[in-house]
DOZADO-921720 format. One record per atom (N, C-alpha, C): residue in one letter; x, y, z. Coordinates in steps of 0.001 Angstrom, whole numbers, padded with zeros to 6 digits, always signed. Layout:
<sites>
AXYZ;...
</sites>
This chain:
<sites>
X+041290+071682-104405;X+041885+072040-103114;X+043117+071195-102820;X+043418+069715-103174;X+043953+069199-103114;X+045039+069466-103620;X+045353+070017-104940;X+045925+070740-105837;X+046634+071766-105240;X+046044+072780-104576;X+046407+073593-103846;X+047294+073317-102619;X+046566+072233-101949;X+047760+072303-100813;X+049130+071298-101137;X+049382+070524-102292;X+050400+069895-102652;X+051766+070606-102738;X+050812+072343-103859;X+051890+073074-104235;X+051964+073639-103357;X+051517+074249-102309;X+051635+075499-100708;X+052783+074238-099891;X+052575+072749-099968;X+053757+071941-099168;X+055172+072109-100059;X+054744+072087-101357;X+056019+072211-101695;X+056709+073456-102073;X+056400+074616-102080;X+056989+075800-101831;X+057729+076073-100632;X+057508+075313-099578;X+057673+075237-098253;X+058763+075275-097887;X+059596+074169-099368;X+060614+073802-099010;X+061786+074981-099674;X+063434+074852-099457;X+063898+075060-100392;X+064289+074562-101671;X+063999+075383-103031;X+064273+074673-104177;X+065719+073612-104817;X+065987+073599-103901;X+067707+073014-103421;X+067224+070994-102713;X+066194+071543-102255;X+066260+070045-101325;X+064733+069077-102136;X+064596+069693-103274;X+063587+068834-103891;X+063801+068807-105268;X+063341+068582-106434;X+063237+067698-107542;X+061883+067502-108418;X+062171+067540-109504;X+061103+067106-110338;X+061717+066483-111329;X+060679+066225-112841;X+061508+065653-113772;X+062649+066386-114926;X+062822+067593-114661;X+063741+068397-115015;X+064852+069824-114103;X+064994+068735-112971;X+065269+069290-112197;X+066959+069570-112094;X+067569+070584-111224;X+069168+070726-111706;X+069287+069465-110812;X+070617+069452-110913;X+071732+068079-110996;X+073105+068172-110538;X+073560+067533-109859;X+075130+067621-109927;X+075758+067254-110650;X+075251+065910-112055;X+075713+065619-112895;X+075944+066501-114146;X+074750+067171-114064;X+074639+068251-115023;X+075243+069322-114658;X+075587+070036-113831;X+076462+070565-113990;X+077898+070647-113903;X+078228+069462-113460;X+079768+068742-113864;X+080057+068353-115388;X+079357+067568-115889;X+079211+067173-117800;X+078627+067929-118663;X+078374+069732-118147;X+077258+069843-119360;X+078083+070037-120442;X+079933+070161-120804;X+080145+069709-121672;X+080668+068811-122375;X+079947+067461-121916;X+080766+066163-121732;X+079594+065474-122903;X+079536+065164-124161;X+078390+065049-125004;X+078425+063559-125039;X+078888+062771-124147;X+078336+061254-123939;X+077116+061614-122677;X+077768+062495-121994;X+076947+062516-120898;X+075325+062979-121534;X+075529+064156-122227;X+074337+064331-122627;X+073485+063157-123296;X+073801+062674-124441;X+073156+061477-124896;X+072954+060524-123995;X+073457+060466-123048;X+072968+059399-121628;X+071800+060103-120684;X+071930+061491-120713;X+070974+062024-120316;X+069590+062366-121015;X+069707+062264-122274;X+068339+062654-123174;X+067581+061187-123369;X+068686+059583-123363;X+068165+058715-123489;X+067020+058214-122379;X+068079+058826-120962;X+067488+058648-119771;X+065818+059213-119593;X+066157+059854-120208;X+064701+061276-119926;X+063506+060802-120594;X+064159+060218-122020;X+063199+060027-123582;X+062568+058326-122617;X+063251+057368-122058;X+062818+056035-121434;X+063031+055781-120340;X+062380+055956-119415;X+062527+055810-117941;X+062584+054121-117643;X+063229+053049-118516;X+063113+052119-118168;X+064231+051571-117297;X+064300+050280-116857;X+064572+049843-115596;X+066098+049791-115551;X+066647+049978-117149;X+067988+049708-117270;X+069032+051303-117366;X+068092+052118-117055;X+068505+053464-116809;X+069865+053606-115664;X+071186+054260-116330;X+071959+053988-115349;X+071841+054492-114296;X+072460+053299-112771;X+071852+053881-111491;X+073436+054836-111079;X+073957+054803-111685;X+074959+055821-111045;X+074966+057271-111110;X+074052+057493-112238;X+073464+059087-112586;X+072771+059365-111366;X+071553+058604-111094;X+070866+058935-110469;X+070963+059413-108821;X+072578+057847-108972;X+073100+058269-107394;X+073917+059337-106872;X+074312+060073-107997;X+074946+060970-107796;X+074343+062339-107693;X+072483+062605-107667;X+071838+063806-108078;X+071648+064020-106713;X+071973+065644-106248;X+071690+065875-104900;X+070671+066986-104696;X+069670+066100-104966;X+068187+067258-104666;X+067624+065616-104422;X+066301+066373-103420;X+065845+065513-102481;X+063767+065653-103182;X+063014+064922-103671;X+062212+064551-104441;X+060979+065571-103490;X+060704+066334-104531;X+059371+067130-103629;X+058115+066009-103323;X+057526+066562-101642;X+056997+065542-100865;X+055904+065085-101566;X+055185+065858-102485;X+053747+065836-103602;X+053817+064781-104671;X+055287+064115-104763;X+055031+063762-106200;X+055301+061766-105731;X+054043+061613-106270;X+053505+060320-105716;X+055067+059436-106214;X+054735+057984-105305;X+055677+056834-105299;X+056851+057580-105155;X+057706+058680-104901;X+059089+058847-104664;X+059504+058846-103411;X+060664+058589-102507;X+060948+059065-101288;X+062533+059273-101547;X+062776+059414-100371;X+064334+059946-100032;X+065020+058670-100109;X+065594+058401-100573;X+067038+056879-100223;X+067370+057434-098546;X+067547+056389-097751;X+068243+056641-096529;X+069717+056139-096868;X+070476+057460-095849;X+071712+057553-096387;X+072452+057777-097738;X+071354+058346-098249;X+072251+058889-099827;X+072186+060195-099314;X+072917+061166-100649;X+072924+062713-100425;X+071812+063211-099861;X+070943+063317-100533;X+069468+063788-100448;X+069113+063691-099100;X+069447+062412-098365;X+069132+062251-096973;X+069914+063209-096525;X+071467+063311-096661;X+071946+064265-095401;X+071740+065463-095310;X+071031+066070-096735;X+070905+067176-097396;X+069541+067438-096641;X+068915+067015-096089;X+067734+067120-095411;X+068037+067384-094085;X+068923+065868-093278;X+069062+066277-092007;X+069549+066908-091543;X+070945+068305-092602;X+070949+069200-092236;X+070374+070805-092515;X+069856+070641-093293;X+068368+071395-093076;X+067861+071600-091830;X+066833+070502-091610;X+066375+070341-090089;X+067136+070644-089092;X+068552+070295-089158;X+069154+071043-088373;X+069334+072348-087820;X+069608+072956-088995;X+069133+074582-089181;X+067896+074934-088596;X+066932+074397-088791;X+065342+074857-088342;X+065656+074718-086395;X+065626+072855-086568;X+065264+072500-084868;X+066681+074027-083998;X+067962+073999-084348;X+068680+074645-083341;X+068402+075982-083135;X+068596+076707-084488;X+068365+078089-084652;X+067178+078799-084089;X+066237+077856-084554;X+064752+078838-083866;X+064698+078444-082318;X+065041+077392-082165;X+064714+076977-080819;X+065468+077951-079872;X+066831+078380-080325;X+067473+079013-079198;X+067495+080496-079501;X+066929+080796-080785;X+066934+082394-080720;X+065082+082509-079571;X+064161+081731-079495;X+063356+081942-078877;X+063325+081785-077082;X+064218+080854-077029;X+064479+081156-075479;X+065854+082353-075212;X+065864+083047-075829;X+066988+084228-075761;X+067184+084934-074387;X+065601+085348-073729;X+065362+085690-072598;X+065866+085144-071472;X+065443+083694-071737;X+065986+082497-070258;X+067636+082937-070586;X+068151+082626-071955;X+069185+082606-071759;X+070397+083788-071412;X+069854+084707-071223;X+070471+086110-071104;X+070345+086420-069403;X+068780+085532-068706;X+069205+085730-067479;X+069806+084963-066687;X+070195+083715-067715;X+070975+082791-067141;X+072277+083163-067274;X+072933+083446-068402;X+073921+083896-068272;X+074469+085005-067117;X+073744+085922-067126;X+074044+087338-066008;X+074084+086662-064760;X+072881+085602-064285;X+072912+085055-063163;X+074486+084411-062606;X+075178+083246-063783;X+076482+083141-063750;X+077243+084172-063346;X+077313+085474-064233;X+078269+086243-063751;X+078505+087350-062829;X+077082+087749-062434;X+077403+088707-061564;X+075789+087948-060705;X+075995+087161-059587;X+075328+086239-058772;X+074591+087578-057934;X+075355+088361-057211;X+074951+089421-056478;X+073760+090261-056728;X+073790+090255-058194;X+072652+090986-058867;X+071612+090444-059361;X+071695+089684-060025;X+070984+088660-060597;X+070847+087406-059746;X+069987+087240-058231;X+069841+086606-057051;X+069161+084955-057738;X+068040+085839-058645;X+067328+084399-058932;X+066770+084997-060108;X+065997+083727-060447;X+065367+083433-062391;X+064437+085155-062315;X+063455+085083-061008;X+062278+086354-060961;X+062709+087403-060740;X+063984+087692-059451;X+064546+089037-059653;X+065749+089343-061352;X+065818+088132-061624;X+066493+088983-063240;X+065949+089011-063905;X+064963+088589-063859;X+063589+089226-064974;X+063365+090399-064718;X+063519+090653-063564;X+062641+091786-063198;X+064103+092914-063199;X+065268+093147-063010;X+066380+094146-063168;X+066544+094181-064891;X+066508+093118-065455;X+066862+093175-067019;X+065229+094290-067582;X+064096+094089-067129;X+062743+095072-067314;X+063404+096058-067237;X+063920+096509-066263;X+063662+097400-065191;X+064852+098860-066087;X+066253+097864-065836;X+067196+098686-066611;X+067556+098892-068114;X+066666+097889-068978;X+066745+097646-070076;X+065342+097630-070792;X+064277+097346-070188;X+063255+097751-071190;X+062797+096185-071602;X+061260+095926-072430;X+061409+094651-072832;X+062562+094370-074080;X+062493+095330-074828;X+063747+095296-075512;X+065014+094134-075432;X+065286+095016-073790;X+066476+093721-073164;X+066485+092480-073448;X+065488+092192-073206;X+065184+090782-073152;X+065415+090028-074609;X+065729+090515-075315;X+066215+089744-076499;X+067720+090308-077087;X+068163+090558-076778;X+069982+091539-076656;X+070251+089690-077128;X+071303+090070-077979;X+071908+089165-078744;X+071428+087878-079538;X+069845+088413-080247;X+069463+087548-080719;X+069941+087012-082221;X+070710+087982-082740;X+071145+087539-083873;X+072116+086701-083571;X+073192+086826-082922;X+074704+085871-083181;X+073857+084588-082667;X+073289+084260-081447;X+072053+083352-081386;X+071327+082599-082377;X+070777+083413-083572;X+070394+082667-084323;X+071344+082245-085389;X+072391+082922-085750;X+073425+082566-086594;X+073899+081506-086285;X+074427+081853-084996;X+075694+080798-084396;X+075162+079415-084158;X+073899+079203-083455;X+072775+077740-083165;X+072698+077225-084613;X+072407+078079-085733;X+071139+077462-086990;X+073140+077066-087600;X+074027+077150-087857;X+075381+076949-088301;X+075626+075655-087616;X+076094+075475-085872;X+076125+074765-085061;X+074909+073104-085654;X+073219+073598-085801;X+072581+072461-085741;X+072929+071813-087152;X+073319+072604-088176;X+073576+071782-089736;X+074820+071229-089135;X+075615+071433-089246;X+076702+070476-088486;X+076486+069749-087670;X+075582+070066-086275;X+075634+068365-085557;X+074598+067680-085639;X+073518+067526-086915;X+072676+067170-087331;X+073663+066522-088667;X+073354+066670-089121;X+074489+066259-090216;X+075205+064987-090269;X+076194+066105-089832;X+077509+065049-089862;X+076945+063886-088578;X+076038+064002-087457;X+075793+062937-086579;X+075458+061696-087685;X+074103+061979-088668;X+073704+061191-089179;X+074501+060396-089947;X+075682+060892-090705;X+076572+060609-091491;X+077587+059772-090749;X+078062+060318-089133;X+079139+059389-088746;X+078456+058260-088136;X+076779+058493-087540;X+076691+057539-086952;X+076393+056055-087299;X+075830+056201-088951;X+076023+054944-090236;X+077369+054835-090815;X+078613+056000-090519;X+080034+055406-091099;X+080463+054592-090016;X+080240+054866-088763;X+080830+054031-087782;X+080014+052768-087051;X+078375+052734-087979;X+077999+051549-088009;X+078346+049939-088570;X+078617+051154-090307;X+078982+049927-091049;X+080341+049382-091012;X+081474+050307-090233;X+082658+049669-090072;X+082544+048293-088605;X+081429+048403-087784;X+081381+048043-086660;X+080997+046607-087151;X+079829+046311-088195;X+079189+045967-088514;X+077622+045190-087885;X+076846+044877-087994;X+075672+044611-087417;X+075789+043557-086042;X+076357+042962-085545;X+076918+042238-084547;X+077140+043170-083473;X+078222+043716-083846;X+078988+044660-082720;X+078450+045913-082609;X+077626+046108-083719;X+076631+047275-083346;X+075366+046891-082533;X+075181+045847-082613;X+074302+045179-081110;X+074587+045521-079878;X+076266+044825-079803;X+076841+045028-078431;X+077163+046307-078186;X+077791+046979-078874;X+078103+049187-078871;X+077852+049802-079430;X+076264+049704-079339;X+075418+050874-080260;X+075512+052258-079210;X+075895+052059-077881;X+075568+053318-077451;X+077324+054263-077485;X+078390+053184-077574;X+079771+053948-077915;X+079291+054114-079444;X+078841+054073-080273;X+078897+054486-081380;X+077895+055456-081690;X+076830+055902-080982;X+076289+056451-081035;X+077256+058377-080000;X+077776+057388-078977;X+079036+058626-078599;X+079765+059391-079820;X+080580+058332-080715;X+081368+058557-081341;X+081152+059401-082439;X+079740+058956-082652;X+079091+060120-083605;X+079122+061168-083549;X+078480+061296-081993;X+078437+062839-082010;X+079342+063428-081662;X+080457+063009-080832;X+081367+063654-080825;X+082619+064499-082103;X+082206+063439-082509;X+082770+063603-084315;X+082383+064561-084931;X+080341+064365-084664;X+079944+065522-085308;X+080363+067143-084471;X+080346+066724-083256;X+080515+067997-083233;X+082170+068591-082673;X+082824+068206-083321;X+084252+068476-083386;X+083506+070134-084675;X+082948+069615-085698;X+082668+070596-086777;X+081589+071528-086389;X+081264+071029-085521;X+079747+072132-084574;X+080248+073184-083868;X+081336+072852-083056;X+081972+073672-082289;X+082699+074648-082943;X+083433+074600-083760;X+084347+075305-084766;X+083053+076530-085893;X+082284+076517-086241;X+081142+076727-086399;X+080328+077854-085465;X+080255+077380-083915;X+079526+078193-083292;X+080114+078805-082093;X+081574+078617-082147;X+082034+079203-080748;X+081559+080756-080811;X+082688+081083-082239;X+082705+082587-082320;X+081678+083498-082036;X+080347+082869-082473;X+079303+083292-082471;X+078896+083690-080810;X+079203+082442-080044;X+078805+082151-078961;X+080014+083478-077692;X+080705+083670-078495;X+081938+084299-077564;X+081601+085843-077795;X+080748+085968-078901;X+079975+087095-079022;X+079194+087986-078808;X+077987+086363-078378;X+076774+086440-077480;X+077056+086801-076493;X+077796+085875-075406;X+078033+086111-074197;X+078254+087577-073923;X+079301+088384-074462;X+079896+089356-073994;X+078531+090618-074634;X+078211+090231-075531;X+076427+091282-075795;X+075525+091390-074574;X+075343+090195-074171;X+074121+089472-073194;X+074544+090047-071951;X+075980+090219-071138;X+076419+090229-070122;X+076773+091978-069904;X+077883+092583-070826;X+078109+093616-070957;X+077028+094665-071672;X+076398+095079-071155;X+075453+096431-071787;X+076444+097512-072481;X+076006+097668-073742;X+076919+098925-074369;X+078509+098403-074682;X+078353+096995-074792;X+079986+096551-075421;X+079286+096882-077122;X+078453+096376-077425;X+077945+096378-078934;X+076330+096108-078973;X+076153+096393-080292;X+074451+096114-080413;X+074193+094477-080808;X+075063+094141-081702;X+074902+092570-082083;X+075956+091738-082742;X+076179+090661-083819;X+077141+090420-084234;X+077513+091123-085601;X+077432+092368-085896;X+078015+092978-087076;X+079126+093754-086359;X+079169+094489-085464;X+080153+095490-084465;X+080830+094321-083345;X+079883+093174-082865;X+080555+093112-081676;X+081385+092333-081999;X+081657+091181-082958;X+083068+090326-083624;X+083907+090934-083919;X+084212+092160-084288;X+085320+092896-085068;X+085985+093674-083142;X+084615+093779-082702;X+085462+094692-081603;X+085348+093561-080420;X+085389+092597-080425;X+085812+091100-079791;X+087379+090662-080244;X+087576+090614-081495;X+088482+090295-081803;X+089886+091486-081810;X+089380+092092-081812;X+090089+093632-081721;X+090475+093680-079528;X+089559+093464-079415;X+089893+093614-078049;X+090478+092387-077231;X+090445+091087-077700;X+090389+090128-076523;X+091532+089116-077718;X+091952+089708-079287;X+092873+088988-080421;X+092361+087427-080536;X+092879+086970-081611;X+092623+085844-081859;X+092891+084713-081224;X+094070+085119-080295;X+094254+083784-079240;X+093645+083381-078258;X+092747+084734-077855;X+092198+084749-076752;X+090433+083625-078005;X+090225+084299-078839;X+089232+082979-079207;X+089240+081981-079247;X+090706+081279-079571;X+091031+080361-080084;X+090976+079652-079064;X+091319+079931-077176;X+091487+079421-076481;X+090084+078975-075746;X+089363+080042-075717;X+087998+079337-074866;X+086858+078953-076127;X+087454+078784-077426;X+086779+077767-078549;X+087383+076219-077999;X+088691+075876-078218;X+089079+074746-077764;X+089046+074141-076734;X+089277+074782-075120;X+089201+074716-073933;X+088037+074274-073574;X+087557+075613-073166;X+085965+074839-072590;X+084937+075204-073579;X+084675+076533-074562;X+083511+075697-075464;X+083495+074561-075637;X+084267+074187-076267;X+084445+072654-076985;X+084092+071549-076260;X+084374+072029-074558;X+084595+071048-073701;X+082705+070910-073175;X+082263+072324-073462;X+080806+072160-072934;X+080047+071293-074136;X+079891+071677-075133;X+079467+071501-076249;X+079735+070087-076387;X+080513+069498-076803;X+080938+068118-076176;X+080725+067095-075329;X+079993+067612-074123;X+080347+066773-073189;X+078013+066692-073292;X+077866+068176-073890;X+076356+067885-074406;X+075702+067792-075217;X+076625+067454-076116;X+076402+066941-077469;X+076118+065029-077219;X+077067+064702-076718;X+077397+063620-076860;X+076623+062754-075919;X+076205+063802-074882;X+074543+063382-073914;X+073377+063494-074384;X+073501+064430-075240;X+072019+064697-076009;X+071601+063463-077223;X+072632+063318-077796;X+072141+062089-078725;X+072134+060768-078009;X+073039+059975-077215;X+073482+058575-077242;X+072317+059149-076048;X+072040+059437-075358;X+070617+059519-074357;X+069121+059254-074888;X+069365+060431-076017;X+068081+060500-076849;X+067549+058930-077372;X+069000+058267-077965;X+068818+057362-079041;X+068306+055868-077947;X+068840+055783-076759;X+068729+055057-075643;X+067162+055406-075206;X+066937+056454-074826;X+065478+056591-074409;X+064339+056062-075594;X+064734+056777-076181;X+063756+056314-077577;X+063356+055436-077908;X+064673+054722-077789;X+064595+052679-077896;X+064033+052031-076700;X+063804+052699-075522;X+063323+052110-074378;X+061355+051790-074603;X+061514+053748-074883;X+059903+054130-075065;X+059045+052829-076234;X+060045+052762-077101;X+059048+051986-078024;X+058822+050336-077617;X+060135+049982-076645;X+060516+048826-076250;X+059770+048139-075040;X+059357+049628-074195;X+059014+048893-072901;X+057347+050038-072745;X+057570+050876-073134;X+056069+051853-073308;X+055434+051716-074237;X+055725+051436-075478;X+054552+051058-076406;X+054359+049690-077053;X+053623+049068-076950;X+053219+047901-077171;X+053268+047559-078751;X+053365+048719-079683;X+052905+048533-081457;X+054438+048654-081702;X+054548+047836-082524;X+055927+048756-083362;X+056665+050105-083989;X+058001+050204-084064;X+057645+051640-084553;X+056981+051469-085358;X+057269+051049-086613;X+056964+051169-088356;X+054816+051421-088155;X+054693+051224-087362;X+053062+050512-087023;X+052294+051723-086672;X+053486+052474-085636;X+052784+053620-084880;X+052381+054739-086174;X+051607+055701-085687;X+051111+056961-086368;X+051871+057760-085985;X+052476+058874-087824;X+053524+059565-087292;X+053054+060569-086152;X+052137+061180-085594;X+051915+061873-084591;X+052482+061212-083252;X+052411+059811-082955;X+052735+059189-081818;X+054512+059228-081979;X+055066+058942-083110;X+056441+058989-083106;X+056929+060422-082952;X+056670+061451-083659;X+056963+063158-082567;X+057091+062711-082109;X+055859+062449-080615;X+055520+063020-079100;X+056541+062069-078699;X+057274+060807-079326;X+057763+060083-078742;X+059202+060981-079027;X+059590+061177-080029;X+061002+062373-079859;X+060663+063623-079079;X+059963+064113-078721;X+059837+065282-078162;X+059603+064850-076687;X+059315+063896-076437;X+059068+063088-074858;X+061190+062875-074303;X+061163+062072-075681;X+062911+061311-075539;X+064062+062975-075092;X+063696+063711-076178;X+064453+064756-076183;X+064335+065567-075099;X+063289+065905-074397;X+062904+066829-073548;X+063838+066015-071889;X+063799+064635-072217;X+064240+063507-071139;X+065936+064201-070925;X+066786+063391-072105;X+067990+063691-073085;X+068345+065660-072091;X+067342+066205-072667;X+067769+067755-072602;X+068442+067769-070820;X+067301+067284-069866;X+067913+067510-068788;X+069263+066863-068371;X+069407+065481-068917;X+070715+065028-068218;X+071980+066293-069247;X+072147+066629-070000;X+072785+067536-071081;X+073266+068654-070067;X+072017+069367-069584;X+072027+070666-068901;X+072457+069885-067404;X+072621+068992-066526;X+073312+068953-065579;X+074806+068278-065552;X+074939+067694-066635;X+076641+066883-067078;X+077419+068045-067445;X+076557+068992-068636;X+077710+070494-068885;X+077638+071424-068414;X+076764+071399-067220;X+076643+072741-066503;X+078507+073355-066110;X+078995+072466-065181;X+080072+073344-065253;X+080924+073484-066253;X+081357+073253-067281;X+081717+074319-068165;X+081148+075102-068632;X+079616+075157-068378;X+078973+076344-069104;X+078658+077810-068023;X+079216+077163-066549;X+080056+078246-066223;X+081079+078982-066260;X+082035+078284-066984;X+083410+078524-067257;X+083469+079201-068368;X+082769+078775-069560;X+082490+079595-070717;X+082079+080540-070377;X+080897+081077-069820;X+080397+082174-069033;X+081414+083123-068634;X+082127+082870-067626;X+082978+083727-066837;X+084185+083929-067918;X+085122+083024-068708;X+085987+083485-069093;X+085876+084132-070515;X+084415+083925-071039;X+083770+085297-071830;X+084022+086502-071534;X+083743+086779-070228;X+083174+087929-069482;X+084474+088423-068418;X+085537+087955-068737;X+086545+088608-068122;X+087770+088149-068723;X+088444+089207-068784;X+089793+089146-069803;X+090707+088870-069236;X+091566+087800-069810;X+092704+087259-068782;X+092212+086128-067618;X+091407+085686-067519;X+090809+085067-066042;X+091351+083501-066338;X+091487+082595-065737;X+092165+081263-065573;X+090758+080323-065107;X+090987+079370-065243;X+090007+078605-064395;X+089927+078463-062911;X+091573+078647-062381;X+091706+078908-061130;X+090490+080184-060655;X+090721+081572-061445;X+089415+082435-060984;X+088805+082198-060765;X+088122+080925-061628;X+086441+080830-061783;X+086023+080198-060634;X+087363+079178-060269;X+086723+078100-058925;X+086670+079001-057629;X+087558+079936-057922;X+088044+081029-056302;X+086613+081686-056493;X+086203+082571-057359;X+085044+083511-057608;X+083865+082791-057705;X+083495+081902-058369;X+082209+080974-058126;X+082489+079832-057165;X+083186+079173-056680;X+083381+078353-055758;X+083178+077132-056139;X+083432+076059-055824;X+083292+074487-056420;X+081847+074189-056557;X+080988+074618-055517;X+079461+074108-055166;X+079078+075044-056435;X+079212+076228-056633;X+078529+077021-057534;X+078977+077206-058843;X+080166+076011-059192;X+080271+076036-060349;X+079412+074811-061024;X+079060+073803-059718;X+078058+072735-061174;X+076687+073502-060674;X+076185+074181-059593;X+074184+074824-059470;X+074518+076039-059706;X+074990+076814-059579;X+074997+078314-060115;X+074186+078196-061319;X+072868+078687-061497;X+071830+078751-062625;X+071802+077578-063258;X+071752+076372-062936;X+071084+075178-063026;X+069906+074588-063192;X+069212+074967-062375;X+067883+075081-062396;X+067444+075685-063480;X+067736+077099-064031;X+066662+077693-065257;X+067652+077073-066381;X+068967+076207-065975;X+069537+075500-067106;X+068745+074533-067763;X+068043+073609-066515;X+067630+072442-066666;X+065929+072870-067434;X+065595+073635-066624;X+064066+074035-067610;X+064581+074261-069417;X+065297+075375-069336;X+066132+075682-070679;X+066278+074858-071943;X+067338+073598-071196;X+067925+072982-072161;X+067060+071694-072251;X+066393+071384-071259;X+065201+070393-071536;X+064007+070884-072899;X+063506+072219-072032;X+062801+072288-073213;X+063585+072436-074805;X+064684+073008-074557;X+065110+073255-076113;X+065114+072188-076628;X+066310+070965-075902;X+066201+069407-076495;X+064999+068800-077000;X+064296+068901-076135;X+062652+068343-076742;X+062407+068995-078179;X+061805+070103-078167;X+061659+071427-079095;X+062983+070687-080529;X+063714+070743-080137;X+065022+070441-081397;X+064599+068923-082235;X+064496+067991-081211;X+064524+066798-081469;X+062559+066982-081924;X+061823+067063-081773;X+060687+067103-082119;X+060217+068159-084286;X+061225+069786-083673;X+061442+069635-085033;X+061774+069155-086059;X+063255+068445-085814;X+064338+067642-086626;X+063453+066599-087269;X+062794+066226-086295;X+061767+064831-086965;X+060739+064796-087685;X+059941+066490-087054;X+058872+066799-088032;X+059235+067190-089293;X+060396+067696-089603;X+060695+068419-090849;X+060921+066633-091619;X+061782+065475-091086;X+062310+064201-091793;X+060774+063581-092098;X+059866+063748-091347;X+058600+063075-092022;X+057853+063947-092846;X+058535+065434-093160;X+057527+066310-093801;X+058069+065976-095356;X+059654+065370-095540;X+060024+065411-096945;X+059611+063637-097003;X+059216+062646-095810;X+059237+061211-096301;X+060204+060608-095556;X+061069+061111-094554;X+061749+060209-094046;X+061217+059682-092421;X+061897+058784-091985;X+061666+058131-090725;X+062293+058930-089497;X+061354+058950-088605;X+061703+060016-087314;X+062929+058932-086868;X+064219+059685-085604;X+065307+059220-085334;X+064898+058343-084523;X+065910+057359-084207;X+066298+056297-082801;X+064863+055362-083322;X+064681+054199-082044;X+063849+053013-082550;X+064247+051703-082951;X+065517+051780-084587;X+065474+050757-085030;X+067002+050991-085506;X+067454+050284-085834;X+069392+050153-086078;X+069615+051094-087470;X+070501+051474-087804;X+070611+051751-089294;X+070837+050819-089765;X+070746+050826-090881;X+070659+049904-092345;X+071793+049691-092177;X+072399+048054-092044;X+073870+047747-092644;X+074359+047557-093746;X+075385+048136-094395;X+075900+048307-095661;X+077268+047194-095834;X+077327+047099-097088;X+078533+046327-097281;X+080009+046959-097317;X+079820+048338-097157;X+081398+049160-096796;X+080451+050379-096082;X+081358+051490-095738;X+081140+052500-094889;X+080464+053595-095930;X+079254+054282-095142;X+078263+055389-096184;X+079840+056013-096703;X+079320+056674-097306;X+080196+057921-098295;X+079223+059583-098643;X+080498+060077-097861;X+079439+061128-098633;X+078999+062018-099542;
</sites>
């Protein structure tokens, strides 16, 4: 039985993010006709002894299936980032194609207030005129655009937030672990945003407009056809960027702050000490925390995104005249804050379950590893 469930964990994965003893390679397929390389590779294979070169090894980017005793992941080599964006993919994508509902009556609520009064009467007009059906209208660009978006700010976070450790170095990462923990994510998601606007400029106008398109195969071509490329280009840079950003960069340096509190001032054991079940609940506690300040810092641009989705030509001046100053930061706030709390939790709770499912250490807690120059990736 044991047998059995080793191989059911490791099918689990993709054959890309694990390893055995004849497993592909990046070396191998850069040298396979390089015949020093080979004889370095058959010697390697024929004696696994200690003088085996480590630069082969550092260069192989598959990540060691979780079954096969004494191996783990290097933190901060390939294999690691090759994981955390994985998880990325999992925690964003599923999380937000499953609240699709909240988010479709949140959106409508933004744009047409008159109709959509509150969270129970747009449940109940989206039934009513649309069917349960409705209730999931734009779940694909949703799952595209999030699961694209989380490999990127999963990712590259992990990656900038040890490049801009080890330039800081262990001192000054004492004193500005939480600007560097900013810097990360903002970094990371400079490449998040670029990634998921389109998607997102897609959604909106699916979710809001009935009968513009069925999903993202028709509605990008007749988005871009109708509203041209400048018009993307502008509410990608403007205020996507500006929402995405401003909760990106709350969602982690919050997360990573809470996290360090919980273990600091709420739990009495160490991390390394605790049981991974207690470290989850402790990311899914941190994240769910994290999610709400996120959903009230970007609420107003994520009215602005909203509205200048949903109307062609409109300025920001519109948005303040038509939603008004008060109703551009609470205008659907409230089912924001349920929303993006739970998603944060939900994200940050996957991300971690998937890093302890291949062997690695759940996020926040303890400093990264200081290096003698900056990771590489």
């Amino acid at each position: 039985m044991a047998l059995l469930s080793d191989s059911s964990k490791q099918s689990l994965l993709p054959s890309f993010l694990y390893s055995s003893p004849n497993s592909f390679s990046l070396d191998r397929l850069l040298n396979a006709n390089n015949p020093a390389f080979g004889a370095s590779r058959s010697t390697t294979l024929e004696s696994p002894a200690p003088s085996s070169s480590p630069s082969i090894k550092s260069r192989t980017f598959v990540i060691p299936a979780p079954n096969e005793p004494g191996k783990r992941i290097e933190m901060y080599s390939p294999q690691f980032y090759a994981a955390c964006t994985f998880g990325g993919i999992l925690s964003c994508g599923l999380t937000h194609m499953t609240v699709t509902p909240l988010d479709l009556v949140k959106c409508n609520m933004q744009i047409d207030p008159a109709k959509y009064k509150s969270i129970s009467s747009g449940f109940g007009v989206l039934l009513k005129e649309q069917g349960f059906r409705g209730f999931f209208r734009g779940w694909v660009p949703t799952l595209l655009g999030y699961s694209a978006q989380g490999a990127c700010k999963f990712g590259f976070y992990e990656f900038f937030k040890k490049y801009y450790s080890d330039l800081a170095g262990p001192e000054y990462y004492a004193k500005y672990k939480t600007l560097i923990y900013l810097a990360g994510s903002a970094s990371a998601e400079v490449i998040a945003d670029v990634a998921l606007c389109p998607f997102e400029a897609v959604k909106v106008r699916v979710q809001t407009q009935p009968g513009f398109a069925r999903g993202m195969s028709d509605g990008f071509p007749k988005f871009i056809k109708s509203e041209g490329v400048l018009d993307c280009t502008r509410v990608l840079f403007h205020f996507g960027a500006a929402r995405f950003h401003v909760n990106t960069m709350m969602k982690f340096a919050s997360f990573e702050t809470i996290v360090e509190m919980i273990y600091k001032y709420g739990i009495p054991t160490p991390k390394d000490q605790c049981s991974k079940s207690l470290q989850l609940g402790v990311s899914f506690a941190g994240g769910y925390v994290a999610g709400v300040f996120c959903a009230i810092v970007s609420h107003p641009a994520d009215n602005l995104v909203s509205f200048l989705n949903n109307a062609k030509g409109a300025t920001v001046g519109d948005a303040v005249k038509k939603l008004g100053l008060w109703g551009l930061f609470t205008r659907g706030l409230p089912l924001r804050i349920v929303m993006i709390g739970t998603l944060t939790g939900a994200q940050w709770g996957i991300y971690d379950a998937f890093k302890v499912f291949v062997g690695l250490p759940t996020t926040g807690g303890v400093a990264p590893a200081a290096g003698t120059e900056p990771a590489k990736a």
